[in-house]
N, C-alpha and C positions, 0 to 999 in steps of 0.2 A: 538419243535414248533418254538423256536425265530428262528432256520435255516431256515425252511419254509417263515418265514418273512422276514429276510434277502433276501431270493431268488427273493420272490415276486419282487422287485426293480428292477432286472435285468431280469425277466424275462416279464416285461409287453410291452405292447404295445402303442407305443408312441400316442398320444390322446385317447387313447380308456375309459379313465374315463368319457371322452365329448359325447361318443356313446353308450346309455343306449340300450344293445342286440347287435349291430354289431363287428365284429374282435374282438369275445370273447377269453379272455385270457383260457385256456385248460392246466389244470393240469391231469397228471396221475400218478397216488399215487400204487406202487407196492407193495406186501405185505401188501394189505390197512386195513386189522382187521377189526376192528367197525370202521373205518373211521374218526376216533377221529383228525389226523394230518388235514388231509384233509379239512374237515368241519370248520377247524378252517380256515383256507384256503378261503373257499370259502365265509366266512362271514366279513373277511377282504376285500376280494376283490369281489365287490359286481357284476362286468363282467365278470366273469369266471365260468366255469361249471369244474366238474371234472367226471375222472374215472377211480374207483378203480379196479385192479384185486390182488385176494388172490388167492391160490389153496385148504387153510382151507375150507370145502364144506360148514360149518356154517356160516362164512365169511360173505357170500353176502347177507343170509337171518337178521341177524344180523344189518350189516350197512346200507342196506335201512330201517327197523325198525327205526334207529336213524336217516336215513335221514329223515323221516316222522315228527318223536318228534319235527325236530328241522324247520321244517319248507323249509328244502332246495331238496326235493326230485325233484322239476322242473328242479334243476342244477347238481342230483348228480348220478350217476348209478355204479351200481357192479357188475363185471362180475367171474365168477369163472374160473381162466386159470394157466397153467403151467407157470411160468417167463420163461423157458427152451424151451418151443415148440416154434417152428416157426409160429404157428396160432397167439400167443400172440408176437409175432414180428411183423408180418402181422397186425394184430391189431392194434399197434402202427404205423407202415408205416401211416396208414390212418389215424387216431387221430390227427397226427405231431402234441403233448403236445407243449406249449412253457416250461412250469417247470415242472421236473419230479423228484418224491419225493420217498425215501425207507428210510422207521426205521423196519431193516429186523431183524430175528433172527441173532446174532452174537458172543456167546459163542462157542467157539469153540469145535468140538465135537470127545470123544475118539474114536480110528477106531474100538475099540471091542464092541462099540453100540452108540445108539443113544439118545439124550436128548430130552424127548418128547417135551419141554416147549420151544427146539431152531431145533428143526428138519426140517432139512439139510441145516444148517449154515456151516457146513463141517468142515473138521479137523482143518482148521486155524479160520475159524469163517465169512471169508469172501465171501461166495458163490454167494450168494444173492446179493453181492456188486458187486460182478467183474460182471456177467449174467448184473446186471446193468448199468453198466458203457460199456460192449459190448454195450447193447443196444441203450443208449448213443451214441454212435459212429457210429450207422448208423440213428439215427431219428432225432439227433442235437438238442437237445433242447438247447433254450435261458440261460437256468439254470436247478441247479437239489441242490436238499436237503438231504445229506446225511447222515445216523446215524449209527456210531459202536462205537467201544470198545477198552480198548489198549493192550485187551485181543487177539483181532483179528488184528495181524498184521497190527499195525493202518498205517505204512508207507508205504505200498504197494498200501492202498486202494487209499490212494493222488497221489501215483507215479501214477496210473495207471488213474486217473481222470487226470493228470498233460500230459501226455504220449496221451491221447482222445484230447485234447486241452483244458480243463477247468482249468481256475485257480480259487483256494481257494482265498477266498474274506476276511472269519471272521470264528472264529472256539470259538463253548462255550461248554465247559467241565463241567459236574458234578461231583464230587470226590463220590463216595457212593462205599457201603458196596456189599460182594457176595451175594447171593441172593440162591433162594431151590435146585439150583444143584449144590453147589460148594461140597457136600459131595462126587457127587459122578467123578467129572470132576477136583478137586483141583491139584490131585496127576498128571492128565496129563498136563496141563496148567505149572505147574512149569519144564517141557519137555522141552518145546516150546522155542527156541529164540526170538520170535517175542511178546510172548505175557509177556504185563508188570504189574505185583501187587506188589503191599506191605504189609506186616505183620508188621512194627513195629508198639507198645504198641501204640502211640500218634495218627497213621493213624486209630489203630482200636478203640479208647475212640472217636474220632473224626466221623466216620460213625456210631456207633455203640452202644451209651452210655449207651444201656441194655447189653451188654457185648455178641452179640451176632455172632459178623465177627469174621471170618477166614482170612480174605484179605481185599482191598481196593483196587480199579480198577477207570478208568478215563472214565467215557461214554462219551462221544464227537459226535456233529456233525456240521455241516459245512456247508454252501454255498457257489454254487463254479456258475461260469458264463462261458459261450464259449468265449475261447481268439480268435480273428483272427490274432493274431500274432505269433500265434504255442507255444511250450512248452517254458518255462523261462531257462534262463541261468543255468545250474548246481548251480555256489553257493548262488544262492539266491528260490531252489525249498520249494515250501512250505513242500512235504515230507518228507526232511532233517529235517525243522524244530519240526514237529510232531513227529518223532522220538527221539528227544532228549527231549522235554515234558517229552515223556513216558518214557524213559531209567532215566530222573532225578527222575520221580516219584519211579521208582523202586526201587531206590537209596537212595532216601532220605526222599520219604515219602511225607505226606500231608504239609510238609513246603516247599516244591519243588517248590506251583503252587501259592503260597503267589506274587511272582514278577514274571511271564513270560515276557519273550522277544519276539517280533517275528513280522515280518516283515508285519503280516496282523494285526486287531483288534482280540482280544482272550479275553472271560468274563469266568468266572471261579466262579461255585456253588459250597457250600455242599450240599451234598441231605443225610441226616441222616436217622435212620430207621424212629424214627416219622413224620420226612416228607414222607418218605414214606407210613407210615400209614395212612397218612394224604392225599395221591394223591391216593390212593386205596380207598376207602372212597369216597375221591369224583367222582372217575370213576365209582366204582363198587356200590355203595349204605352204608348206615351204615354196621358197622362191629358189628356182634353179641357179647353180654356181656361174651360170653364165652370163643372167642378167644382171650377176655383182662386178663382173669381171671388168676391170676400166679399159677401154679401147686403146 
């Protein structure tokens, strides 16, 4: 979400806080779930409408549900569309989002099956991103808010935003623990050149203090804005930099992200398991007394 916010700044429209309905700011939120990034979106900025497309067929029934609850269904719509088909490019053509936002599936998926929970985040984890950042490159938006993992080739995904013409503004990192498919995706993930985790003892007491990781991964994401000055000079590419992030993390663990350097702003969470209990809970409802109950 703070990415989302971040974005916001660059991607508004100069006086349009003075023009309550005209030159609405138009966010389109991909892979938009229950609408949750979104929403928070549009209650930040109170001239903007948005609109989501999922290919999840529950999706759409779902997030207008929550656009009702919450009051914003006059500015919010869901549509059900492929990111891959040209009708949801065409779509977009005509939308022209100023800020276009993806927190897509991005586990990377083994080629002998699929992980129902990231399905078709594809073998590096990035699918959903690149289709994004393509689409990107032909509908220009002002800004775009992007969310993966250092599990999915996290340098590619900036090279390739870097390469469209967007440059990385600010990038915040959560350190957290794997999550219900790493039993069956851990063994290929350590394959991978691109993709970056840690096992030492102090990364997993640190995500994990019920003793329950296998790994420790960097979620990340980012706000990036359209350069009109074209791609940055080689050594100062924000991809370079995000690359060594994650290769330090892999290296040395959760003391890695204690001091980052880096040419843009970078904030850096823990997200532990009980925070994550703790943000399931408040997305999802209380959590039954049984799922606390120790075996």
């Amino acid at each position: 979400m703070m990415a989302g916010e971040a974005a916001l700044a660059h991607a508004r429209l100069p006086g349009a806080h003075r023009m309550p309905g005209a030159n609405q700011l138009r966010i389109a939120e991909l892979t938009s779930g229950s609408g949750l990034i979104g929403f928070h979106l549009l209650r930040i900025e109170r001239n903007s409408s948005l609109m989501g497309l999922d290919i999840d067929p529950s999706a759409r029934a779902v997030a207008s549900a929550n656009a009702e609850r919450l009051g914003l269904s006059r500015r919010a719509r869901f549509i059900r569309a492929d990111m891959c088909s040209s009708n949801t490019e065409n779509l977009l053509r005509r939308e022209r989002p100023q800020l276009l936002v993806c927190n897509p599936p991005y586990i990377p998926e083994p080629p002998d099956g699929r992980i129902a929970v990231e399905a078709g985040a594809g073998p590096d984890g990035t699918a959903h991103l690149m289709r994004t950042l393509a689409l990107a490159r032909t509908i220009r938006p002002r800004a775009m808010a992007l969310s993966w993992c250092s599990l999915s080739d996290p340098e590619s995904v900036v090279l390739e935003a870097e390469r469209n013409g967007y440059t990385l503004n600010s990038l915040f990192i959560a350190v957290i623990a794997d999550g219900e498919y790493s039993g069956s995706v851990e063994g290929y993930l350590r394959t991978l050149p691109r993709a970056f985790l840690n096992s030492a003892p102090e990364t997993l007491t640190a995500v994990a203090p019920d003793g329950s990781a296998t790994f420790g991964y960097l979620l990340m994401s980012a706000d990036f804005s359209r350069s009109e000055q074209g791609p940055k000079r080689k050594d100062n590419m924000a991809s370079d930099q995000v690359r060594i992030i994650c290769s330090r993390f892999a290296r040395r663990g959760i003391a890695s992200v204690t001091a980052l350097e880096a040419s843009f702003p970078v904030r850096v969470w823990l997200l532990d398991r009980w925070d994550e209990m703790r943000l399931r809970a408040f997305l999802h409802g209380s959590i039954p007394r049984t799922a606390l109950r120790p075996e």
